[in-house]
C-alpha positions as CSV (number, residue, x, y, z in Angstrom):
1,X,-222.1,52.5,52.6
2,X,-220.4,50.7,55.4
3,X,-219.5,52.9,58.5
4,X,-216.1,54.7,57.5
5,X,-215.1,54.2,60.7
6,X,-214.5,50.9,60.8
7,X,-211.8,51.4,58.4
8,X,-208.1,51.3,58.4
9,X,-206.1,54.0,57.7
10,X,-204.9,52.4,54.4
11,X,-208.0,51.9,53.7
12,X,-209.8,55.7,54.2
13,X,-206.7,56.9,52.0
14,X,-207.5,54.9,49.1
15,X,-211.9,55.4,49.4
16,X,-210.7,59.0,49.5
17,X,-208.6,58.8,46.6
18,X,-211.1,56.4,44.5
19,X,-213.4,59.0,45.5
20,X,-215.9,56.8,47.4
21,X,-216.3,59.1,50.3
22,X,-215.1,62.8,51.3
23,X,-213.1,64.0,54.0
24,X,-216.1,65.8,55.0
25,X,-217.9,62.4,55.2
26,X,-215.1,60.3,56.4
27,X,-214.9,63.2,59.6
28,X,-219.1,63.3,60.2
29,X,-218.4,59.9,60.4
30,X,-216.3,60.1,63.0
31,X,-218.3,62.8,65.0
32,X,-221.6,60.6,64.9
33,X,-219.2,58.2,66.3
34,X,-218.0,60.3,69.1
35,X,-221.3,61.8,69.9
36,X,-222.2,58.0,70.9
37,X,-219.1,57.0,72.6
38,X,-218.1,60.5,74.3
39,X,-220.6,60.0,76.7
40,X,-220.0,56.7,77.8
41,X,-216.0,56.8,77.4
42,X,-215.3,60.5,78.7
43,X,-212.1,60.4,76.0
44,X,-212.4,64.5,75.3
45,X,-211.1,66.8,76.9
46,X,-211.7,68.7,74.1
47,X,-213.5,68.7,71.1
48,X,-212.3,70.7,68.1
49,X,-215.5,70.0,65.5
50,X,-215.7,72.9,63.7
51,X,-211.7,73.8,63.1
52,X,-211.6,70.1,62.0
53,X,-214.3,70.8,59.3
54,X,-212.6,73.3,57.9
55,X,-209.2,71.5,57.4
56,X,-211.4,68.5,55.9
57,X,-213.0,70.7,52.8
58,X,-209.6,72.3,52.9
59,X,-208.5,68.0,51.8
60,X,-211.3,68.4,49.6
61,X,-211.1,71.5,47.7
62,X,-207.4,70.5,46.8
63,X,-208.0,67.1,45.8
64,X,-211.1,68.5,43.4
65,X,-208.4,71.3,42.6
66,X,-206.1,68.2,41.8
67,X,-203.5,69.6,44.2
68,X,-200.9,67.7,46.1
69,X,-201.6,66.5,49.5
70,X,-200.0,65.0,52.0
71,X,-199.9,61.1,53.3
72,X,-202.4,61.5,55.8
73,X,-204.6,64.1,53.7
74,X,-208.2,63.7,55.1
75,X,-207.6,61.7,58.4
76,X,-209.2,62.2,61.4
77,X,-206.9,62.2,64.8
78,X,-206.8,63.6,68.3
79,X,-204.1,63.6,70.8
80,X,-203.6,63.2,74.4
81,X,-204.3,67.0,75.6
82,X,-200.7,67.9,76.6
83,X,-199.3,68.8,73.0
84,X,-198.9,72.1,72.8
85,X,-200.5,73.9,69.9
86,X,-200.3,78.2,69.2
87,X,-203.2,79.6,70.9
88,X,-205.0,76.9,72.2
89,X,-205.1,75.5,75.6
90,X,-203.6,72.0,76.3
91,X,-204.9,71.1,80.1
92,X,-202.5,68.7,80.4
93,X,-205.4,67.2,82.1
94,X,-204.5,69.6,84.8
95,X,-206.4,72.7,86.5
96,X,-203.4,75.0,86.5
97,X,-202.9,75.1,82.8
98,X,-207.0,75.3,81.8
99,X,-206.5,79.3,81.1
100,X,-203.1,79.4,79.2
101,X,-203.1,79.4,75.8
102,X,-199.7,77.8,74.1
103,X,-197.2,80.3,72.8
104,X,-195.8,77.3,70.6
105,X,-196.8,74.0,68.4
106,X,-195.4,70.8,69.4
107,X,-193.3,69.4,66.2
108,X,-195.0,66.1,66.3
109,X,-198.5,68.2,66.0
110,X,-196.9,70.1,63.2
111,X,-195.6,67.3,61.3
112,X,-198.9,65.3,61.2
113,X,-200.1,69.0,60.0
114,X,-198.0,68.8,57.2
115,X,-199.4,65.6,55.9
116,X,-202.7,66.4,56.3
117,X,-204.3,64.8,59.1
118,X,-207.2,66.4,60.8
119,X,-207.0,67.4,64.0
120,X,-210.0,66.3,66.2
121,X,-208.8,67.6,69.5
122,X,-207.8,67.1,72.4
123,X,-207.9,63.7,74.6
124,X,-208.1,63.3,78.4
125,X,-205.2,61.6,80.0
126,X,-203.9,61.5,84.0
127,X,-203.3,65.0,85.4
128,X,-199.4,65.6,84.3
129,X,-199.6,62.4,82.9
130,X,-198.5,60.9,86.3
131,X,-201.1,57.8,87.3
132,X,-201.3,54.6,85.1
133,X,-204.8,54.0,86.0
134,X,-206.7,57.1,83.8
135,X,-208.2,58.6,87.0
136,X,-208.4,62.1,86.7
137,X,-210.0,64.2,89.4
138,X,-210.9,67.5,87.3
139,X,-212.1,65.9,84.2
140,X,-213.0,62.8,85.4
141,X,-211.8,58.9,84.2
142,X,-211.7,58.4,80.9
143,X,-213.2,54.5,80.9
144,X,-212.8,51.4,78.7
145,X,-214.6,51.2,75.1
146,X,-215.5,47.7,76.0
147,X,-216.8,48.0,78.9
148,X,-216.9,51.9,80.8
149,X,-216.8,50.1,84.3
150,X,-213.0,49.5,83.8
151,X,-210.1,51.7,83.6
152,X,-208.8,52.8,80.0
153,X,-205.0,52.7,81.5
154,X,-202.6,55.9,81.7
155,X,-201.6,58.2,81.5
156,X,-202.9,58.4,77.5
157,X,-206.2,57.0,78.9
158,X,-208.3,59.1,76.2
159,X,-205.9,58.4,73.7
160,X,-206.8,54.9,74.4
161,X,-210.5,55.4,74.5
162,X,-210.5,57.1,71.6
163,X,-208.6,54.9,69.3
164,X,-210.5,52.0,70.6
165,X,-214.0,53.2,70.4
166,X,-213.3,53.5,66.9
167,X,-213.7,57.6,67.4
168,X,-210.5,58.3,65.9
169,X,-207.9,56.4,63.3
170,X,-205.0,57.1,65.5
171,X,-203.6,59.1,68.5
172,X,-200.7,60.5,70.5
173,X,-199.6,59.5,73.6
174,X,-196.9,60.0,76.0
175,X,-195.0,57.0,77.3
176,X,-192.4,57.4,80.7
177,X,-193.4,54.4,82.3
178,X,-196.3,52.7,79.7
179,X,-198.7,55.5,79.3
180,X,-199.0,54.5,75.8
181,X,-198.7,50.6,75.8
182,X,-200.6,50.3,78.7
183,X,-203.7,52.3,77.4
184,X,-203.3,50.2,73.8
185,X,-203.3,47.3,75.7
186,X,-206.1,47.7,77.8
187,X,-208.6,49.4,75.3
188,X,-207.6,46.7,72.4
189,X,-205.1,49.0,70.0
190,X,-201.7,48.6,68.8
191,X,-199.2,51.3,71.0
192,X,-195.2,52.0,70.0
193,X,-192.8,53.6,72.3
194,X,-190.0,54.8,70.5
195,X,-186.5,54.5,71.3
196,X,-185.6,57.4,73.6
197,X,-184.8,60.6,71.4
198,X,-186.5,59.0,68.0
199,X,-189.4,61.3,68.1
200,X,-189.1,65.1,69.0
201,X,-190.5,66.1,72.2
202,X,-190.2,69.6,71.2
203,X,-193.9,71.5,72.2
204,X,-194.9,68.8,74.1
205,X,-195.7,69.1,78.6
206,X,-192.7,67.4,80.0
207,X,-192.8,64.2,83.1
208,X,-189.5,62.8,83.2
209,X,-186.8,63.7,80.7
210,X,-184.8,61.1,81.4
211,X,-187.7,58.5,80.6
212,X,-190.1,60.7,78.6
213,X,-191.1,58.9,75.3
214,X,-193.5,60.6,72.3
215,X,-196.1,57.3,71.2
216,X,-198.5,56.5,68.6
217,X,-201.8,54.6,69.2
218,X,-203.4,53.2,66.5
219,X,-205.9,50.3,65.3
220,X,-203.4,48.4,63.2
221,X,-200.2,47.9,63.5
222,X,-200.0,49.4,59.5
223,X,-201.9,52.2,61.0
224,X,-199.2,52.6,63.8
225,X,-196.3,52.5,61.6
226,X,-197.9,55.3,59.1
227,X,-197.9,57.7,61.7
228,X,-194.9,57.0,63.2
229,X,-193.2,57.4,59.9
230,X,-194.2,60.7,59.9
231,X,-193.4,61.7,63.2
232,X,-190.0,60.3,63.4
233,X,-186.6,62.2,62.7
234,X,-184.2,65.0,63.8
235,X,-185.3,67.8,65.2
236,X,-183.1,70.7,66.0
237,X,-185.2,72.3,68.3
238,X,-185.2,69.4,70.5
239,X,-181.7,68.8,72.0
240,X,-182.5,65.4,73.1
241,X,-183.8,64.7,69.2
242,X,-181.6,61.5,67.4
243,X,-179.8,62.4,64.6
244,X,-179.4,59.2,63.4
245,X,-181.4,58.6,60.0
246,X,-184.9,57.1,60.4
247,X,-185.7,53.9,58.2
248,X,-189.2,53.9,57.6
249,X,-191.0,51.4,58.7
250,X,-194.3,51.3,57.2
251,X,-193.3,48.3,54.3
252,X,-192.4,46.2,57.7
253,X,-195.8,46.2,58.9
254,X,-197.2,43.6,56.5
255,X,-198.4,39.9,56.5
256,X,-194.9,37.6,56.6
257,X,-193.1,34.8,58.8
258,X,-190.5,35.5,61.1
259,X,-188.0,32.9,59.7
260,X,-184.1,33.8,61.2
261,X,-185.7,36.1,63.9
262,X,-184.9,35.0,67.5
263,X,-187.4,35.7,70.1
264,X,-186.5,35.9,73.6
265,X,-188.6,34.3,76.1
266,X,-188.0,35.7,79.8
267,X,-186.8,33.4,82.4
268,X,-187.2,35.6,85.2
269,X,-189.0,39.3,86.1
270,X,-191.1,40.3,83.2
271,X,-193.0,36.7,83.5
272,X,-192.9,36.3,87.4
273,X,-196.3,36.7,89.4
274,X,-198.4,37.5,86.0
275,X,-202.2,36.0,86.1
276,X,-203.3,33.2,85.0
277,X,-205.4,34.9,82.4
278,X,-202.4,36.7,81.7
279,X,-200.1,33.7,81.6
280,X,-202.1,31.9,79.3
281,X,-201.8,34.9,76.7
282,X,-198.3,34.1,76.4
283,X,-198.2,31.2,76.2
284,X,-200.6,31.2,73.1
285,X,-198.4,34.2,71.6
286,X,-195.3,31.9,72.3
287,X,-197.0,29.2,70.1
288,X,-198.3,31.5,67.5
289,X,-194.4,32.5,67.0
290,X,-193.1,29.4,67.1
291,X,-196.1,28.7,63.9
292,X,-194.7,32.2,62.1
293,X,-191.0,30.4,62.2
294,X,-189.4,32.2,64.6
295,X,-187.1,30.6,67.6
296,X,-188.1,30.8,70.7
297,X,-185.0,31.4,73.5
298,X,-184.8,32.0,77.0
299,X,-183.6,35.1,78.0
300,X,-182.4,35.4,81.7
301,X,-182.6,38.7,83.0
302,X,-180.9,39.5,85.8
303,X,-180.9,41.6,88.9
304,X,-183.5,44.0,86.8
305,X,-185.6,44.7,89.8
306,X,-183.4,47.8,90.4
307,X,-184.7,49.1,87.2
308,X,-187.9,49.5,89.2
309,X,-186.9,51.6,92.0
310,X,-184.6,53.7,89.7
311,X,-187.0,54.9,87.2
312,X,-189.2,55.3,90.4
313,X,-186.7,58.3,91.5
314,X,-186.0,59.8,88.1
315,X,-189.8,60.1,87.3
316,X,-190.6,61.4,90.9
317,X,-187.7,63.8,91.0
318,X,-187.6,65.2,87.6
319,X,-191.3,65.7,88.2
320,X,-190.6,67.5,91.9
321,X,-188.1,70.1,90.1
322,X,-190.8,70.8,86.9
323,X,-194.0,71.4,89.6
324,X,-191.9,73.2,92.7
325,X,-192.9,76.9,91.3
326,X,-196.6,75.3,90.9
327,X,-196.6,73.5,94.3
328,X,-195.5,75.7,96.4
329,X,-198.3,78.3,94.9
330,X,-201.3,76.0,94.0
331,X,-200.7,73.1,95.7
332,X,-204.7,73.0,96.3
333,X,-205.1,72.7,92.3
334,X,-203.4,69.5,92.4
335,X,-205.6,66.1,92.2
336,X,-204.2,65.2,95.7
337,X,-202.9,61.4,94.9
338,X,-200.9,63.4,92.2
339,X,-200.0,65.8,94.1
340,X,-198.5,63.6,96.8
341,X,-196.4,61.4,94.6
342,X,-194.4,64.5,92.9
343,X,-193.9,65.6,95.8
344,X,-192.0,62.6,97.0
345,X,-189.6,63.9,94.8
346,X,-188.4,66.2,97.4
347,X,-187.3,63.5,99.6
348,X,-184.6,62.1,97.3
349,X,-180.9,63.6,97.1
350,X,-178.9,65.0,94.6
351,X,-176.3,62.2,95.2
352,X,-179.0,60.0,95.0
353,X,-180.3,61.3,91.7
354,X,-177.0,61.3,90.2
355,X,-175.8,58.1,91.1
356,X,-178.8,56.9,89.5
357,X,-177.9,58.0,86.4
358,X,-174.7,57.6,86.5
359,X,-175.4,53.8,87.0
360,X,-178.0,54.2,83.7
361,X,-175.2,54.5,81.6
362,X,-173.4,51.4,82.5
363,X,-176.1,49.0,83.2
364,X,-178.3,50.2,79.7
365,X,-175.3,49.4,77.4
366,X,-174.8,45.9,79.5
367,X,-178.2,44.7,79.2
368,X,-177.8,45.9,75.6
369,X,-175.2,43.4,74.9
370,X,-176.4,40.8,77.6
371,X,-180.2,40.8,75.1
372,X,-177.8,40.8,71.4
373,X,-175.8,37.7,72.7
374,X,-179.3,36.0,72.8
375,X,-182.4,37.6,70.6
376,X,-183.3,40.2,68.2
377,X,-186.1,40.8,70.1
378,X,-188.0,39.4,73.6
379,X,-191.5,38.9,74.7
380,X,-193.3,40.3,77.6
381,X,-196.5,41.4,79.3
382,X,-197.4,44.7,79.4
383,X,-199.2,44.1,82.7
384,X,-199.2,41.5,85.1
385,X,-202.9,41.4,85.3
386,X,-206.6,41.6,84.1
387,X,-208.0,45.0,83.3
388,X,-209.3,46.3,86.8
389,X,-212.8,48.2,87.1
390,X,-212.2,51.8,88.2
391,X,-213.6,51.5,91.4
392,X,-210.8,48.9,92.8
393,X,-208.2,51.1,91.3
394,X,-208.8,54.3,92.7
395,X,-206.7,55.4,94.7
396,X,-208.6,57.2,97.5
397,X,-209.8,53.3,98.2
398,X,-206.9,52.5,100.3
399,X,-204.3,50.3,100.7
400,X,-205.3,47.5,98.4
401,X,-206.1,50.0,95.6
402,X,-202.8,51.7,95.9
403,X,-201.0,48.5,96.1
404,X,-203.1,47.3,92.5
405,X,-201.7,50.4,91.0
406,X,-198.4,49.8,92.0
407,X,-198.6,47.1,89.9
408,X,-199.9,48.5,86.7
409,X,-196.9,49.6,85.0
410,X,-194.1,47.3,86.9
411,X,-194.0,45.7,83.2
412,X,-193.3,48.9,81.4
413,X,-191.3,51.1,83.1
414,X,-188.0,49.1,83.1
415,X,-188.3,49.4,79.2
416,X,-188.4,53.2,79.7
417,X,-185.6,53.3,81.8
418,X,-183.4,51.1,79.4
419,X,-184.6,54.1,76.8
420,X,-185.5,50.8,74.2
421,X,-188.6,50.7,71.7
422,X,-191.4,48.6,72.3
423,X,-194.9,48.1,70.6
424,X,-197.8,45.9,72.5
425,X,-200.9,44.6,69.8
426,X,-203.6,42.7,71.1
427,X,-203.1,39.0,71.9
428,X,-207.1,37.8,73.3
429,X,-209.2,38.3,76.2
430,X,-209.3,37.9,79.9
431,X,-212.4,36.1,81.9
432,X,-213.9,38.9,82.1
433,X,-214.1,40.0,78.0
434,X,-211.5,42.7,78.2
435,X,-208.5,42.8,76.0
436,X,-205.2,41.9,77.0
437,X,-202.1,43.2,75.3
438,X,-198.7,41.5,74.9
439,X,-195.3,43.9,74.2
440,X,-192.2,43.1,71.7
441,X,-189.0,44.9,72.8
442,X,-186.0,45.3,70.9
443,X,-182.4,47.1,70.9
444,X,-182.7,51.0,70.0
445,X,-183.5,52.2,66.7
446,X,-185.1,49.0,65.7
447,X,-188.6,50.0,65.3
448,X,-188.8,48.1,61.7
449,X,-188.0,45.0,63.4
450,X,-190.8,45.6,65.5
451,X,-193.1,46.3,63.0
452,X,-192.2,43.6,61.6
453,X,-192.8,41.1,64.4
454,X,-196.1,43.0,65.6
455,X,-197.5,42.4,62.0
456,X,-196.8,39.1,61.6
457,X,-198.7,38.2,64.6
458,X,-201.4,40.9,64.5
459,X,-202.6,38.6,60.8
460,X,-202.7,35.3,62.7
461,X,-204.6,36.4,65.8
């Protein structure tokens, strides 16, 4: 038998419904693979083996029984370690919450629960998911599956790992500035950010709520949708939770042109300053649309550097009034580059903060229109440049380290602060061998669009 792992989602379900394999099997597959890669890619935090077993004959007792089961009956996951499940811990790849035990389950945990999956454990990610790079100074970096001298990305760095290491079929992450797309990117997956209030953040540790995003990470782009299918929708214990119905986007993600779909093509901002390794990715993705039959626009964007700066303040102050309690008692439990950028937080105003979002509202509904008047969708980076090693992005290496990871998400974040959905998939390889992502973005709610576009040119890479 070929190894399971190497398998899609799609394609576990329908060995384990043929009968080819177990979910027993399918997860010992999965934990030889992680007892080869754990080492090497440090993506655990922790590791759940024996609970997982038990769910997986659970799978397989009620599929002998000929029982129902759910959609993901029998698949093995794991999730950045900052989704709260009853009675276990969730680090949130922190020191200050390694003793305390959740009182709650997050709803996305509880959903995928539901259908089946089986829970692997938990993934390491940037302490309070704050750092884009995956450095984490209590657990240590989780690093690249292609090569463990670079950097996975953040903050879902394990999720990332994971995912691409081929240790897991799929993953949660966390997105307020790229911490899912960036991982994907980097570590060769697919990654969606949902539109803003798509996907509860109920049971789940909190950044930014203004900007705070629950993503999937997957290997397909099929495999991305399946999850996020299930995830997706209303929850009332969320107040920020969408009520507006969820149109599944799973039959999107197949093989088909983009005929009548406009693709917008940046003139300024998201393509200024990129790499040349970088540059010459789009440029091939550009073509390969163009060959899929969609039309290529230019899309001027305008005076979006302020986008920067203002998700900037709404991540660092949101984050300053979650950790005050915490930093004024445990400041020395704080990784210190973390610590030190909440607590900029403390220098900005309230008027400052407000008009900030006060100016959200107008300029998010004006970009809106500004992107409908010319595409259903536009092309972008998700960063400006190659996969660094870890050593050149840390940041205790000074100036030109910290000014590298001030450039890591400058791609991302705007897309957080507009609250639209965006999915990167994997579009070739920089000089050096590692993978380089590209992201579609669209107007809210119009994840099927995306799927649609991300499959289309996931088949012809």
């Amino acid at each position: 038998m070929n190894d399971l792992t190497d398998l899609s989602i799609s394609g576990a379900i329908s060995g384990l419904e043929r009968g080819d394999f177990t979910a027993v099997e399918l997860l010992r597959a999965c934990l030889s693979k992680i007892e080869t890669r754990q080492p090497e890619t440090n993506a655990f935090i922790d590791l759940r083996a024996e609970e997982a077993m038990a769910v997986a004959r659970d799978v397989d007792d009620r599929r002998r029984n000929g029982d129902a089961v759910g959609p993901l009956s029998g698949i093995p996951l794991a999730h950045k370690d900052m989704f709260f499940r009853e009675g276990r811990i969730s680090t949130c790849g922190s020191k200050i919450l390694a003793d305390r035990p959740a009182t709650t389950t997050a709803t996305v945990l509880g959903r995928l629960d539901a259908a089946g999956a089986v829970d692997l454990g938990t993934l390491n990610m940037s302490e309070f998911a704050l750092g884009p790079t995956g450095h984490n100074a209590h657990y240590g970096p989780a690093r690249n599956p292609h090569n463990p001298d670079f950097i996975s990305g953040g903050s879902s760095s394990g999720s990332g790992a994971a995912v691409g290491a081929g240790m897991v079929f799929g993953a949660l992450g966390s997105d307020t500035a790229g911490s899912v797309r960036i991982p994907a990117s980097l570590c060769g997956a697919v990654g969606l950010k949902p539109t803003m209030g798509r996907v509860s953040g109920y049971g789940t540790m909190p950044l930014s709520k203004s900007l705070d995003t629950v993503g999937v990470l997957a290997r397909s782009v099929a495999d991305c949708a399946l999850i996020f299918d299930i995830i997706a929708g209303h929850d009332p214990r969320d107040p920020d939770s969408s009520r507006k119905p969820v149109d599944p986007c799973r039959a999107a993600a197949v093989a088909g042109d983009l005929v009548g779909i406009k693709i917008g093509r940046p003139t300024d901002y998201y393509f200024d300053g990129v790499h040349d390794d970088v540059a010459r990715a789009l440029d091939a993705a550009i073509s390969r649309l163009g060959d899929l039959g969609a039309e290529i626009v230019d899309l001027p964007i305008h005076h979006h550097e302020p986008a920067i700066e203002a998700a900037t303040i709404l991540v660092t102050s949101e984050a300053a009034a979650l950790h005050a309690e915490w930093l004024a008692n445990r400041p020395e439990d704080y990784g210190r580059p973390v610590r030190e950028r909440i607590e900029t937080g403390f220098t900005r105003s309230a008027p400052e903060y407000l008009k900030i979002l006060s100016d959200r509202q107008i300029r998010v509904p004006m970009f809106a229109e500004h992107m409908r008047t010319h595409c259903d969708a536009f092309l972008a980076p998700v960063m400006d440049l190659p996969t660094p090693t870890i050593e050149e992005s840390d940041s205790e290496g000074g100036p030109a380290s910290l000014e590298l990871i001030s450039r890591l998400n400058c791609k991302t974040r705007t897309v957080n602060y507009l609250g639209f959905p965006a999915i990167t998939v994997p579009a070739g390889t920089d000089t050096n061998g590692m993978p380089l992502g590209i992201q579609f973005v669209s107007q809210p709610f119009s994840e099927r669009l995306l799927f649609k576009i991300a499959a289309a040119f996931e088949l012809i890479k």
